[in-house]
C-alpha positions as CSV (number, residue, x, y, z in Angstrom):
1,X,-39.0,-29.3,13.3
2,X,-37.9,-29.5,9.7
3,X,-33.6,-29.5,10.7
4,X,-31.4,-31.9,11.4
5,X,-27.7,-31.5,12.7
6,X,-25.0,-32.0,10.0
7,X,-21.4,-32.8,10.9
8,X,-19.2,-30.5,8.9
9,X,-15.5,-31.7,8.5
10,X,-12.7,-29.7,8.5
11,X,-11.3,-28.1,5.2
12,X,-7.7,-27.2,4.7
13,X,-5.2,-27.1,2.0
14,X,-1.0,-26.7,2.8
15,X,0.3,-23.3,2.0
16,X,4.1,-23.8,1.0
17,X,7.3,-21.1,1.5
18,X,9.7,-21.0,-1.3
19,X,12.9,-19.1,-0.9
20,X,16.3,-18.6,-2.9
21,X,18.5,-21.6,-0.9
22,X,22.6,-21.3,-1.4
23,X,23.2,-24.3,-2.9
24,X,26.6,-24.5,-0.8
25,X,25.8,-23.6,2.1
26,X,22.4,-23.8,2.8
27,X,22.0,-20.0,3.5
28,X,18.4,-18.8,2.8
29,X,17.3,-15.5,1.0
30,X,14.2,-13.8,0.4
31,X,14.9,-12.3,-2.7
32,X,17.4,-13.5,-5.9
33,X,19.6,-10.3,-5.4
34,X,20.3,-11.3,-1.8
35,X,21.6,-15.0,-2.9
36,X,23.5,-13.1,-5.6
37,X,24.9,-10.7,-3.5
38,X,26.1,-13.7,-0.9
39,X,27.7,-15.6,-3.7
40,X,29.9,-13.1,-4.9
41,X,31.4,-11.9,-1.4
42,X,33.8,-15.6,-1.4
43,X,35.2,-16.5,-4.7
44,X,37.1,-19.5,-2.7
45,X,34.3,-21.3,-0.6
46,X,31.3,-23.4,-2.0
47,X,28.2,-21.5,-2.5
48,X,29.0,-20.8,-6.4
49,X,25.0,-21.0,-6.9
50,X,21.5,-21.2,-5.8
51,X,17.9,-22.6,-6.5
52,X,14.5,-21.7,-5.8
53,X,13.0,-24.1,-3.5
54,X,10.5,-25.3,-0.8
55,X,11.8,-24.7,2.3
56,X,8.7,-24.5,4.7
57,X,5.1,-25.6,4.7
58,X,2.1,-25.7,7.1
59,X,-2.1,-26.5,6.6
60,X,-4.2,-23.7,6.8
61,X,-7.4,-24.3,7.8
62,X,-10.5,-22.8,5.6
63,X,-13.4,-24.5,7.3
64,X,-13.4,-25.7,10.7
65,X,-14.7,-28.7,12.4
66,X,-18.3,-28.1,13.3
67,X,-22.1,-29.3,13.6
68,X,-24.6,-27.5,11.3
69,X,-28.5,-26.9,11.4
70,X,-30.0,-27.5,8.0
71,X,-33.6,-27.9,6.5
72,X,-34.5,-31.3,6.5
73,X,-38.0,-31.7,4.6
74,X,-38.0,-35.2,4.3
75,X,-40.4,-36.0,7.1
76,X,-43.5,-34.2,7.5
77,X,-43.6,-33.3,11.2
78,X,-47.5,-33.3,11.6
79,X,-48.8,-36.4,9.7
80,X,-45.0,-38.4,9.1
81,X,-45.4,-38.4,5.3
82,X,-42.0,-38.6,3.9
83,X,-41.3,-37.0,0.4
């Protein structure tokens, strides 16, 4: 008789995807030689550099929603004494 139900709220944080981003055109790349090797095939257009940036992000949840048993000693369940 010592639990009670606890209400656990959810825990999550917001992972983030960075990627090399043509600063031209937009194009994305995984890696820096990729964005290099795009930018050299057109010495006539736009995409002259690129950056490092956030392109994506999404919450990843660590701890559910949920209802938990704990001890609860606070009432004594034979005589009602409370500590």
């Amino acid at each position: 008789d010592h639990y009670k139900t606890v209400h656990i709220d959810e825990q999550s944080h917001t992972e983030t995807v960075k990627k090399q981003v043509c600063n031209g055109c937009g194009a994305q790349f995984n890696t820096a030689d990729e964005a290099i090797n795009h930018i050299v095939m057109d010495f006539w257009d736009n995409c002259d550099s690129y950056s490092y940036k956030v392109v994506d992000s999404y919450p990843v949840v660590d701890v559910p929603v949920h209802d938990e048993q704990v001890y609860d000693y606070t009432d004594c369940s034979r005589c009602g004494a409370r500590q």
